[in-house]
C-alpha positions in Angstrom: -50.2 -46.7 33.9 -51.2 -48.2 30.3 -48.9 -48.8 27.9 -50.4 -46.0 25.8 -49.5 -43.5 28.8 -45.8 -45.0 28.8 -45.1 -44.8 24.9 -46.9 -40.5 25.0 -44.8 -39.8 28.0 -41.5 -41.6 26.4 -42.3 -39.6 23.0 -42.5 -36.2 25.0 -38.5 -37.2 26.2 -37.4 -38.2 23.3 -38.6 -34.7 21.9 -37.5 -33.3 24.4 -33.9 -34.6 23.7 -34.0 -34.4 19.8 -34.6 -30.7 20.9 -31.7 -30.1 23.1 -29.4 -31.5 20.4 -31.0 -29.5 17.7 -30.2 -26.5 19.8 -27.1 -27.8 20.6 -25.9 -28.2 17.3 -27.3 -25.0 15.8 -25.4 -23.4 18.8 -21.9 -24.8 17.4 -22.5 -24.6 13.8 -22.9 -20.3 15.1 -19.6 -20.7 16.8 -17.9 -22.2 14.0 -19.0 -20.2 11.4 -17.8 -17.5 13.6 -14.5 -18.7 14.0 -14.3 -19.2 10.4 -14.9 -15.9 9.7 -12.6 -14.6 12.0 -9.8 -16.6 10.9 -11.0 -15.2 7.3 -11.2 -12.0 8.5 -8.5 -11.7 10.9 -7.8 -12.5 14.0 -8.1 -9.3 15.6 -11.7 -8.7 13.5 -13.5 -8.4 17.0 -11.3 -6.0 18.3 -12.9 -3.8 15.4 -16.3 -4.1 16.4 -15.3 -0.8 18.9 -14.5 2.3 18.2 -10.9 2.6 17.3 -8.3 4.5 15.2 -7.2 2.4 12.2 -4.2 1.5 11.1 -2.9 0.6 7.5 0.4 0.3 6.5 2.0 0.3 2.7 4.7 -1.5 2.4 7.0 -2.1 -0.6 6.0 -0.8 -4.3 2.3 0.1 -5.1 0.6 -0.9 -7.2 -3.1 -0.1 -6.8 -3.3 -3.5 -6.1 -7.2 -4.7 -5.2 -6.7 -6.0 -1.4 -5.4 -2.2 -0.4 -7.8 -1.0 -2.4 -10.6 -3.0 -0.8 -9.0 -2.5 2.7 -9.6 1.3 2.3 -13.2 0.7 1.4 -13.8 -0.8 4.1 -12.3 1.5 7.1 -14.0 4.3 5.0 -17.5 2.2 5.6 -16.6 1.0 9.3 -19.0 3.1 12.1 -16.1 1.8 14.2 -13.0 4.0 12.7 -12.6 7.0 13.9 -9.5 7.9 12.4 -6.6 6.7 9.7 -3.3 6.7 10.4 -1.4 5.3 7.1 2.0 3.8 8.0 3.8 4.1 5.2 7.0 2.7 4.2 7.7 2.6 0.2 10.0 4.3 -2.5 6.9 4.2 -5.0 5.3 2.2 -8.1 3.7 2.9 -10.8 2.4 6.3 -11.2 -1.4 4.8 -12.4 -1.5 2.6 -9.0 -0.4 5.3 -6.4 -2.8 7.7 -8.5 -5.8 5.1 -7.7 -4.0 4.7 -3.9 -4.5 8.8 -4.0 -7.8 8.7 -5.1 -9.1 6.2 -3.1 -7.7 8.0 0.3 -9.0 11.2 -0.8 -12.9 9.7 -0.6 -11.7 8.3 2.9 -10.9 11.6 3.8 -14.2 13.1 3.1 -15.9 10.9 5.8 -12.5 10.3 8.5 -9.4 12.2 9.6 -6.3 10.6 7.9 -2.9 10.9 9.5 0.3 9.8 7.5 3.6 8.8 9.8 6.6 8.1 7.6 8.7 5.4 8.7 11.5 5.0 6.6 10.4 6.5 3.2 7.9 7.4 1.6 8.7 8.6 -1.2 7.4 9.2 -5.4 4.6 7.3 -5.2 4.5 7.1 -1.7 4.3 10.4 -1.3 1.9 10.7 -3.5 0.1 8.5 -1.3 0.9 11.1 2.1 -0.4 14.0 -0.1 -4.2 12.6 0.1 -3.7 12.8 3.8 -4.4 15.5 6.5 -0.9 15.8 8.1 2.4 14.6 6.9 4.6 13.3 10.1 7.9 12.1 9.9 11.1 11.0 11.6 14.0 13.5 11.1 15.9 10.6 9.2 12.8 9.8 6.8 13.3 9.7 3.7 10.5 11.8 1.6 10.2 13.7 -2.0 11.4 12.3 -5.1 9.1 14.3 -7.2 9.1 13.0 -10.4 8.6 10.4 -13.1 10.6 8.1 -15.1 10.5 5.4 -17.8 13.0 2.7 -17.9 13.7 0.1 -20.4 16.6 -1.8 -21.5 18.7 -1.8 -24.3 19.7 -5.7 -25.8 20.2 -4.7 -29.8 23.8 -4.5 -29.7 23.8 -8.0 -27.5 21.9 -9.2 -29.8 24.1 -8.4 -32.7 27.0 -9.8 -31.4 25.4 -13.4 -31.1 23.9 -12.7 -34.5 20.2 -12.7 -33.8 17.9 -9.9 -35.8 14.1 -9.5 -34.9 12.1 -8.5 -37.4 8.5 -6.5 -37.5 5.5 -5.3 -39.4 3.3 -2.5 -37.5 1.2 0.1 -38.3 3.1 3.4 -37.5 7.0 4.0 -36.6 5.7 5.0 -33.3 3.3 2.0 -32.4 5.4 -0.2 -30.0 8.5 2.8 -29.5 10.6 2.9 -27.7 12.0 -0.9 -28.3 14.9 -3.1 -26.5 15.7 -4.4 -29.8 16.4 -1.6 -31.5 18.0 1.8 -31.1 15.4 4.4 -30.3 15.0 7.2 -32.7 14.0 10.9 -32.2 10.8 10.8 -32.7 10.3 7.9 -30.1 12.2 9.2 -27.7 10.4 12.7 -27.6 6.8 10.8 -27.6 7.9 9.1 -24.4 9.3 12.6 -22.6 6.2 14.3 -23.7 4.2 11.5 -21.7 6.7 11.8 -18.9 6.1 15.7 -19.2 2.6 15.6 -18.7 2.4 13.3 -16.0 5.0 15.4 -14.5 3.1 18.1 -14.3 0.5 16.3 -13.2 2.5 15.1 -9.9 3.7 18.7 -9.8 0.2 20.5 -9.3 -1.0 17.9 -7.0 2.1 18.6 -4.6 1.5 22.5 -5.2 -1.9 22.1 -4.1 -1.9 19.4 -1.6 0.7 21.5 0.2 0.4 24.9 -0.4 2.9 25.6 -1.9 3.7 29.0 -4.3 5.4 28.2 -7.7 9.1 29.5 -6.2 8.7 26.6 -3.2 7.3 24.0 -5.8 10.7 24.5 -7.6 12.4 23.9 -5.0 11.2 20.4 -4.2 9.8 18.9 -7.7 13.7 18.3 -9.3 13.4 14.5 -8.4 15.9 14.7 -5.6 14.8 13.0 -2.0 14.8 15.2 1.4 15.5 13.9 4.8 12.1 15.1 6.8 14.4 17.2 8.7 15.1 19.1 5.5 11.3 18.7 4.0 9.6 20.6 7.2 10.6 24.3 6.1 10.2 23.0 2.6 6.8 22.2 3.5 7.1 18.6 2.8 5.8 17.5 5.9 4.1 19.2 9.1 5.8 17.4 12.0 8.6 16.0 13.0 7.4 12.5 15.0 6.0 9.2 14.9 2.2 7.9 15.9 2.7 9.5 19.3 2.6 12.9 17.6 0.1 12.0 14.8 -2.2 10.8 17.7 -1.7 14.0 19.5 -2.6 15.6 16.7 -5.8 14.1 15.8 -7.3 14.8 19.7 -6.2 18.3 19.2 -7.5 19.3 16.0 -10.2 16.9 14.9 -11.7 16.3 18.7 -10.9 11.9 18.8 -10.2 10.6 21.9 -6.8 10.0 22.3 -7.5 6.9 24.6 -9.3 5.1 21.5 -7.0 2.0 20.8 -5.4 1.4 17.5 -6.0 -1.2 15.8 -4.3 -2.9 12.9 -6.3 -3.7 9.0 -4.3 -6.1 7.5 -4.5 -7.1 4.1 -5.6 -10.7 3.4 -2.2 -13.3 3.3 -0.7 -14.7 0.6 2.6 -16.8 -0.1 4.1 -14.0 -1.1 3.0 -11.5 1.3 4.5 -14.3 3.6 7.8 -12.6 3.3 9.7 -16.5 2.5 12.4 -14.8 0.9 13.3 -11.8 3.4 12.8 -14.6 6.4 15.3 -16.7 3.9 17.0 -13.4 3.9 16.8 -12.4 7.5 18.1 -16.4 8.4 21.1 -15.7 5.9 22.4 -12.8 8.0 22.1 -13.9 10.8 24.4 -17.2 10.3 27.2 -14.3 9.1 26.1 -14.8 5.0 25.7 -11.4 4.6 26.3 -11.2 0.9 24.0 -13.8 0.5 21.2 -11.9 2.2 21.8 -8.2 0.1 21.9 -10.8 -3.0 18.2 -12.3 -2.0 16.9 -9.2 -0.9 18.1 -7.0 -4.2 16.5 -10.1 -6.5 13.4 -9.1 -4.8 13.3 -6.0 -5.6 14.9 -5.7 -9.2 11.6 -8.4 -9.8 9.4 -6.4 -8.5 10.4 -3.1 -10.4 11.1 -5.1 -13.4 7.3 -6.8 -13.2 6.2 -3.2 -13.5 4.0 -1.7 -16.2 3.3 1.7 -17.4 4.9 4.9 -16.0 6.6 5.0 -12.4 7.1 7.0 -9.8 9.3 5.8 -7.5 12.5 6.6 -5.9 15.2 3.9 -6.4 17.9 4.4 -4.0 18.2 0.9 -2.5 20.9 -1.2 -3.5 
């Protein structure tokens, strides 16, 4: 064989090889980039890729915040979601944010059945949330209601006068910046805020009357502010079962034809440090070495940040300590 034989035939192999690693490589660099999106996506993301019923919960105080927002988006645009069940678990937010949660369900709703199973309470802007569903279904003990809207702010003028400080202003209109912490509020401030409180009121009102039916006499009955146990909101018509996902579940097989055998699958909203939870674990780790006081201290910090971080009108129930 002539040397010019050897060096075609040892080109061919070498080809050959450069070919197998090429393919080789482009194999792994598919795998990783699937990895990577999974562990972006989550690390259930191929259990979505069947049909399924989704599950979202809302936790905490609303917001409107974008990653919920987006999340509901995209279970409205899956082919693989069948059905919605929204866990929900809040006392509210601000009245703007559950409005957009509201809205933003309601579109779900024109394309997939949406079942809402209270867990502890849902209630203000929580429930404003469970009115843009199908079917309200509760735990007797659930907390639910709290019809109503508030503005709080705080009052540091006659603090401020003892340690002889005085802030001083220029603005357009007595109104423009009213009602304000470092002043006493007048009249005419304080009736401009209750008449925005009134209309959004009302606003909260005829959604409940018409998301549930009700007749102006029942509406009365259940828009004071007060919360209801769902054991007291079923004859009021604040929910329409006594349950948990078992029931809601059973429901949707029954009355919108999905197959109760259909897995359910959690959509989680992407991480964060704070969605972490570092101060409840802290929390959680504090109670259970006997530091109890130091656990309802971390836990009510949390929460009296989060309200006070706030903006605008709220509506939400604030009966934790």
């Amino acid at each position: 064989m002539s040397a010019s034989t050897d060096y075609l035939i040892d080109r061919r192999r070498m080809r050959r090889r450069l070919g197998w690693w090429r393919a080789a490589a482009l194999v792994a660099l598919a795998l990783a980039g699937l990895g990577f999106f999974v562990r972006v996506e989550g690390a259930d993301y191929t259990d979505k890729l069947t049909p399924h019923i989704a599950r979202l919960s809302i936790q905490g105080l609303i917001t409107g915040d974008r990653d919920t927002i987006d999340m509901i988006q995209k279970i409205s645009e899956s082919d693989n979601v069948r059905a919605l069940l929204l866990s929900l678990d809040s006392p509210g937010g601000t009245t703007a944010g559950s409005e957009k949660l509201y809205d933003e369900l309601r579109r779900l709703g024109e394309k997939k059945p949406i079942v809402s199973v209270v867990n502890n309470v849902a209630a203000s802007g929580a429930y404003i949330a469970a009115l843009a569903t199908d079917r309200i279904v509760a735990r007797n003990a659930s907390l639910v209601g709290s019809i109503g809207v508030l503005v709080q702010y705080p009052k540091f003028y006659k603090l401020l006068d003892t340690v002889g400080v005085k802030f001083e202003e220029v603005k357009s209109s007595p109104l423009k910046a009213a009602p304000n912490t470092f002043e006493p509020t007048s009249e005419e401030a304080r009736a401009a805020v209750a008449s925005v409180v009134a209309d959004t009121y009302d606003w909260f009102k005829i959604m409940v009357k018409e998301r549930r039916k009700l007749n102006d006499t029942e509406l009365a009955k259940v828009s004071d502010g007060r919360v209801f146990t769902a054991h007291q909101g079923l004859p009021l018509k604040l929910v329409d079962e006594i349950g948990g996902e078992r029931e809601a579940i059973a429901w949707l097989e029954t009355e919108k034809k999905i197959q109760k055998s259909l897995p359910v699958r959690d959509w989680k909203r992407k991480t964060s440090i704070e969605r972490l939870g570092l101060v409840h674990s802290a929390a959680g780790l504090a109670r259970a070495a006997g530091f109890d006081a130091l656990a309802i201290g971390l836990e009510s910090v949390v929460r009296a940040e989060q309200v006070a971080g706030l903006d605008g009108l709220l509506a939400i129930w604030q009966g934790f300590p």
